[in-house]
C-alpha positions in Angstrom: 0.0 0.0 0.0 1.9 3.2 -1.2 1.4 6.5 -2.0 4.1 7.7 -4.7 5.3 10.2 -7.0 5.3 8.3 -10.6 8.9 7.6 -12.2 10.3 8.9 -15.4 9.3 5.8 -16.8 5.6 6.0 -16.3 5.2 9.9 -17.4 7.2 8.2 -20.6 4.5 5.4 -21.0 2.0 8.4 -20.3 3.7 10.4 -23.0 3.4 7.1 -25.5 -0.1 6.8 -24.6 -1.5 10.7 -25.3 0.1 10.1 -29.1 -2.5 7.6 -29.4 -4.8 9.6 -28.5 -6.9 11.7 -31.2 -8.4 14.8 -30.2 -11.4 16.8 -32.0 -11.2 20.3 -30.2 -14.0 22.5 -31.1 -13.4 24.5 -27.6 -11.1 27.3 -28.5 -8.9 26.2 -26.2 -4.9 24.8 -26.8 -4.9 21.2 -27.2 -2.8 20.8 -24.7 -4.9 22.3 -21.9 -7.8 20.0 -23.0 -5.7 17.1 -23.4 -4.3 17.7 -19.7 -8.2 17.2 -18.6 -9.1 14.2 -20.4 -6.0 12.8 -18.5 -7.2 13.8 -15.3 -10.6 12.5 -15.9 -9.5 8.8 -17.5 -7.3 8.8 -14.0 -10.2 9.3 -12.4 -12.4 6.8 -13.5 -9.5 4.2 -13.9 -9.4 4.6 -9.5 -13.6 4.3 -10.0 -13.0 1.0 -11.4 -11.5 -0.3 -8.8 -14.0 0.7 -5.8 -16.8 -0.5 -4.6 -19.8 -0.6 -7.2 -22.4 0.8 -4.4 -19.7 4.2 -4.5 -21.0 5.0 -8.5 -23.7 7.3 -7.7 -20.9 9.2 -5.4 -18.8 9.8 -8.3 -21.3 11.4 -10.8 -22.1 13.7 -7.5 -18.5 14.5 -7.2 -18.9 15.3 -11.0 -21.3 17.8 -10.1 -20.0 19.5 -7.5 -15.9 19.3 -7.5 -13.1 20.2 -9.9 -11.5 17.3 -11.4 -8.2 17.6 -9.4 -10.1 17.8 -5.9 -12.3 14.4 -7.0 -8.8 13.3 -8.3 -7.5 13.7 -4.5 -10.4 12.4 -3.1 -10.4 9.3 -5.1 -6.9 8.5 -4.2 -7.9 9.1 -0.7 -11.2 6.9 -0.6 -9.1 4.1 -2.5 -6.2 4.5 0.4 -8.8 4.0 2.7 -10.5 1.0 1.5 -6.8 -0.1 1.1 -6.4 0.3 4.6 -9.3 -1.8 5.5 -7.9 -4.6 3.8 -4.7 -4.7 5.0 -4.9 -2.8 8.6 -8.2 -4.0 10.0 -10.9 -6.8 10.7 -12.9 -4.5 9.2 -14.0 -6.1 5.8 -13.5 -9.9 4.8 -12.7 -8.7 1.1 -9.1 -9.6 -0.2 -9.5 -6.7 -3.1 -11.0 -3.4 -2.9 -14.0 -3.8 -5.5 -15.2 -6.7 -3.2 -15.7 -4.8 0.0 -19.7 -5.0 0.6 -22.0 -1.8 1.7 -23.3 -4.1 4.8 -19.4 -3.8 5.8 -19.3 0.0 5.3 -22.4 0.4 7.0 -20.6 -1.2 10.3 -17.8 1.0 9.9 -17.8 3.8 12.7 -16.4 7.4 13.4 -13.9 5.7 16.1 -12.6 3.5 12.9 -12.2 6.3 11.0 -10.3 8.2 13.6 -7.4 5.4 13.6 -7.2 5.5 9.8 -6.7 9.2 10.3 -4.3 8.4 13.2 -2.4 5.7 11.4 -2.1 8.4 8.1 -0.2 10.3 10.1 3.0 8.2 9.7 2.9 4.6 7.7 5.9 2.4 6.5 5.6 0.4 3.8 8.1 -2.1 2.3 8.5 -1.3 -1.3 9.0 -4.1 -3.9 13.1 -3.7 -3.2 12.7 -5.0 0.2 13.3 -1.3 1.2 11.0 0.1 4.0 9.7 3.6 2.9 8.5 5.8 6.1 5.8 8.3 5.2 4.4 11.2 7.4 1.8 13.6 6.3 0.9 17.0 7.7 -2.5 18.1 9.5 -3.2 19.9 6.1 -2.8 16.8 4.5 -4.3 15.0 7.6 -7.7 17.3 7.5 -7.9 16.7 3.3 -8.0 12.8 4.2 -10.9 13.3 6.7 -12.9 15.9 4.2 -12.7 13.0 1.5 -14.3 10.8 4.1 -16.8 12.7 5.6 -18.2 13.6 1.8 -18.2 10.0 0.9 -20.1 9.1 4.3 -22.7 11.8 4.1 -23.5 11.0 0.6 -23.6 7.4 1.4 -26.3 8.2 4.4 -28.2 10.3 2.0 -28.6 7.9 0.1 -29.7 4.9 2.1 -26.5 3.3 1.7 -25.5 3.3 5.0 -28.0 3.5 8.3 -26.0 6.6 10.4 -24.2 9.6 9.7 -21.0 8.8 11.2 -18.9 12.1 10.6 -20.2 14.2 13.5 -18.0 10.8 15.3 -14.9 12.0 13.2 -11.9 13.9 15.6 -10.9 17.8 14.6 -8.0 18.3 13.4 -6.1 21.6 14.2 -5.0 23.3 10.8 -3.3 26.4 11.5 -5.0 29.8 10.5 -3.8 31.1 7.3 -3.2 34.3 9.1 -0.8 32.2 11.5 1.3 30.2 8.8 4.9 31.5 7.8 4.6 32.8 4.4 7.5 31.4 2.5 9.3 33.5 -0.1 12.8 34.6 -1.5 13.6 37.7 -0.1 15.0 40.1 -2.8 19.3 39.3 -2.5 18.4 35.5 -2.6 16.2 36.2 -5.9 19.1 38.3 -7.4 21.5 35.3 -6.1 19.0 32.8 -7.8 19.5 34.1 -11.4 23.0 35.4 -11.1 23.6 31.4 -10.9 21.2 30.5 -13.5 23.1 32.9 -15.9 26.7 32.0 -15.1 26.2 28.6 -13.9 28.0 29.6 -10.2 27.0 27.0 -7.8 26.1 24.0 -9.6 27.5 21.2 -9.3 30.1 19.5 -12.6 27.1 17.3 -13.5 24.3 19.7 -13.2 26.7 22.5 -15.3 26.8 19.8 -18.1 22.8 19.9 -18.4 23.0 24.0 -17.8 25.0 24.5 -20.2 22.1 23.0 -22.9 19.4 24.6 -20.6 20.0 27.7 -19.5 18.3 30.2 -21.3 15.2 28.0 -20.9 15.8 27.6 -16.7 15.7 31.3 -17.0 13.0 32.2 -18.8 10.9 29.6 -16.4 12.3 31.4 -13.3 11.7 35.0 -14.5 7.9 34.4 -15.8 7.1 32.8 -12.2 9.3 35.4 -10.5 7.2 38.3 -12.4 3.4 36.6 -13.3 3.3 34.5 -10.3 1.9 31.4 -12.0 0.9 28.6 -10.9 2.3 25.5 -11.5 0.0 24.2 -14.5 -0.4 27.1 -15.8 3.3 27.5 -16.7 3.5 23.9 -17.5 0.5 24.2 -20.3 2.5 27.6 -21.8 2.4 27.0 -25.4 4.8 29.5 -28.1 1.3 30.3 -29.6 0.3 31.4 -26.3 2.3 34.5 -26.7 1.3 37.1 -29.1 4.3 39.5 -29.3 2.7 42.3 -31.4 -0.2 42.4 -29.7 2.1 42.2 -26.0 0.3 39.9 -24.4 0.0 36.2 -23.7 -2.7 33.9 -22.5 -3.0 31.6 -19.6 -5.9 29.1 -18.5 -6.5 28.8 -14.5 -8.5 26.9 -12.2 -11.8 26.7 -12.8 -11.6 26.7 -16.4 -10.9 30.3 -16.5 -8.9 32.4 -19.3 -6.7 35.0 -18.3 -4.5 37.5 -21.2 -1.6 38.9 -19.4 0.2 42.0 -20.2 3.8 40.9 -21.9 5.1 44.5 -21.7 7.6 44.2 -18.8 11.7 43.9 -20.7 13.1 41.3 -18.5 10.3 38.7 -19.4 10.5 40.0 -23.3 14.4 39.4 -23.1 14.5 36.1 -21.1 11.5 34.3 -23.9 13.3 35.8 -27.5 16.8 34.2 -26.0 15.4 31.2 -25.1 12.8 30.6 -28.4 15.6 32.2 -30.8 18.7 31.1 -29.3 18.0 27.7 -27.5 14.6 25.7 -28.1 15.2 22.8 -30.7 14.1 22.6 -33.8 10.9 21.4 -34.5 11.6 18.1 -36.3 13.7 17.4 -33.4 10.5 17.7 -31.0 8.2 14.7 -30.3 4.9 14.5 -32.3 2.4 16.4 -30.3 4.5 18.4 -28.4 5.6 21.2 -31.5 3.7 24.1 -29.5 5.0 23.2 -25.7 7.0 26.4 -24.6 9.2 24.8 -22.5 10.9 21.6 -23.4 12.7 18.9 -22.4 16.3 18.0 -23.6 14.1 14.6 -24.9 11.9 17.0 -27.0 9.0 16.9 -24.8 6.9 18.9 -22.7 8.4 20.0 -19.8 6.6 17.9 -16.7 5.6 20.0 -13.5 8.0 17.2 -12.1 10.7 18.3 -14.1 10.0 22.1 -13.3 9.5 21.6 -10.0 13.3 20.1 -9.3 14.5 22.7 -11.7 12.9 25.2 -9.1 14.5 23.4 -6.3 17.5 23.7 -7.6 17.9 27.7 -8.3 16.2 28.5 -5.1 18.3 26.3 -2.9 21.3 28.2 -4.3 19.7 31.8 -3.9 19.2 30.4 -0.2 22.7 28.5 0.4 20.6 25.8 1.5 20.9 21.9 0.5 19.0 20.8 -2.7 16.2 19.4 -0.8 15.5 22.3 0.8 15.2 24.7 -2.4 11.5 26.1 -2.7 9.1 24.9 -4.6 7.3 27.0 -7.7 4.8 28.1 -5.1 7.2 29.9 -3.1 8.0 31.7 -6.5 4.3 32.6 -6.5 4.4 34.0 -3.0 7.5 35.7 -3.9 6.0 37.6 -6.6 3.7 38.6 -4.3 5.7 39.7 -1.8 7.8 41.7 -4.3 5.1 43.6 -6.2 3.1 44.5 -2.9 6.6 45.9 -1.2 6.8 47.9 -4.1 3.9 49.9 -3.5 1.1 47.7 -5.7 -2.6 47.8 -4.5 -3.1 44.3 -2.9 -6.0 44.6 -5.3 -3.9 45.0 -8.6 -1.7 42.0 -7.0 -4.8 39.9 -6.4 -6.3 40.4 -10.0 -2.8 39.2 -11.3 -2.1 36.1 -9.4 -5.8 35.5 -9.4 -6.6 34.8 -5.7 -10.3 34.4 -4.7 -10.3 36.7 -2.1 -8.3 39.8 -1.2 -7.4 38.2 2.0 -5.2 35.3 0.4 -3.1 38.3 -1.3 -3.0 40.6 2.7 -1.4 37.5 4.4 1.5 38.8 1.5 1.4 42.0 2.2 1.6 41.1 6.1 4.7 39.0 5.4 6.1 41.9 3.4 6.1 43.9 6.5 9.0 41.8 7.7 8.2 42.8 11.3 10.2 40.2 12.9 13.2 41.1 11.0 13.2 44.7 11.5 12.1 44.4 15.6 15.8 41.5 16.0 18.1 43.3 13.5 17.5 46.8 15.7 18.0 45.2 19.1 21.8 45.0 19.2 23.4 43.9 22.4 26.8 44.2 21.1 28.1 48.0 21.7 30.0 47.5 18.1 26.9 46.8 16.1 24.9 48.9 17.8 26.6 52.0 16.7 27.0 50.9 13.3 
């Protein structure tokens, strides 16, 4: 029972299997974008297949009401927990998870559903190299789990499935406020660090220099478009060349929620950072896989970038601009945050920043402008105890 990133190999197979795939796009939107749903949606109903059949109705009402990432994390959680009844309890007689019966489920109570939450906390499994893997999740994580459940069991009571509504059994768990979270970002001198080493290759090791070297400009142009846009992961990811309109100055985007965003391309660094990389470094296009001729960003294999890919790339940079150890670089969220951060200690309206990064609510985007106000920082660094300093 494990819960794991997927290898290079498998985004390959993944890869194989999109070219035989045939899409017939009347939406207006890039192919890409609607070829990046389909594949959350077939992931989707390949986990449906293997629950229970008295959970269908649940997943057309999950249809209805949830984005297909959030019934994508809920699946995987629902499946984790019938896994778990299986393997970690007395709970169900069934030796796969499609055989577990609704008289079963119907016996199951809040007190049972608080261990699995307990257990989630930290699990080992032994992986098929004999190797035992040790994973711990977070409350955040922890309170996701325990939403996925308390959906599934409330619709299941609606609909007769089960006799009691067992959530109001299930335990709190204590997610900290957002206004009480660290907000984590570069501060400016780290950022300035950050792409001093991704335009001179300072700080990288002899191996990664060899890959820099073919790379560069394109590590760039990824770090300065999150570092001014704030993007989001995907929506990077999905960037297509015919995304961008240079006469016009503009580029689009697709968010969450479906939702189509133009963004102003007028800012030099950006304009620089994308002509060096699509004029001076992006392969040719018969040297790009089939499908893949419009990806922005590619892969020194001619593909689409993966957010997998992007995401170490991020690491990496960051964790220099920091001095800190590769696993402890930032992830492209932080980027976000430090965008944020940035434009609001400028002088930007927390409104103008929160139409840009497209946050929900204006009180996502003041948590930034909170952090910005480095309180902390300026209250230790003027209370000197040290004569010396303190006259400096």
């Amino acid at each position: 029972m494990m819960e794991k990133e997927s290898t290079a190999t498998e985004e390959e197979n993944r890869t194989e299997e999109k070219l035989k795939i045939r899409l017939q796009n009347k939406s207006g939107r890039p192919d890409n974008v609607v070829r990046r749903e389909f594949e959350i949606e077939e992931e989707c109903e390949q986990i449906q297949a293997e629950l229970p059949s008295f959970m269908k109705g649940f997943f057309a009402y999950m249809r209805q009401s949830l984005l297909a990432m959030s019934r994508l994390a809920y699946l995987h959680d629902i499946r984790f927990f019938c896994q778990y009844l299986i393997e970690q309890t007395d709970l169900t007689e069934a030796k796969e998870i499609g055989q577990i019966r609704a008289s079963e489920f119907d016996a199951i109570r809040g007190s049972d559903v608080n261990r699995f939450i307990d257990y989630c906390r930290r699990y080992k499994v032994k992986n098929d190299d004999g190797q035992t893997v040790v994973y711990e999740n977070n409350n955040k994580t922890l309170a996701r789990k325990k939403s996925s459940l308390s959906v599934l069991f409330r619709y299941l009571y609606r609909e007769e499935i089960v006799s009691k509504n067992i959530t109001d059994q299930f335990d709190p768990i204590r997610i900290p406020r957002a206004s009480d979270r660290e907000i984590k970002a570069l501060q400016d001198d780290e950022v300035m660090i950050m792409l001093d080493a991704v335009a001179t290759g300072e700080h990288l090791t002899k191996k990664e220099k060899q890959y820099w070297e073919k790379t560069k400009k394109r590590d760039k142009a990824i770090l300065i478009l999150f570092l001014t846009y704030g993007l989001r992961l995907s929506e990077l990811q999905q960037l297509n060349v015919s995304s961008f309109n240079f006469q016009r100055g503009e580029f689009t985007i697709y968010r969450k929620h479906g939702k189509e965003s133009v963004m102003p391309l007028n800012n030099r660094t950006v304009l620089k950072a994308l002509h060096e990389y699509i004029d001076g470094e992006r392969m040719s296009e018969e040297k790009i896989r089939p499908g893949d001729e419009d990806a922005l960003f590619l892969s020194l294999q001619g593909r689409r970038m993966t957010e997998r890919q992007i995401r170490e790339l991020v690491k990496k940079y960051t964790s220099i601009g920091m001095s800190t150890s590769r696993s402890a670089g930032y992830s492209p969220h932080k980027l976000r945050a430090t965008a944020a951060t940035s434009l609001i200690g400028r002088g930007n309206s927390i409104f103008d920043v929160q139409k840009l990064l497209d946050h929900e609510n204006v009180t996502t985007t003041q948590l930034y402008a909170a952090h910005r106000l480095n309180t902390k920082r300026d209250l230790v660094g003027s209370f000197e105890w040290d004569d010396e300093f303190d006259r400096d």
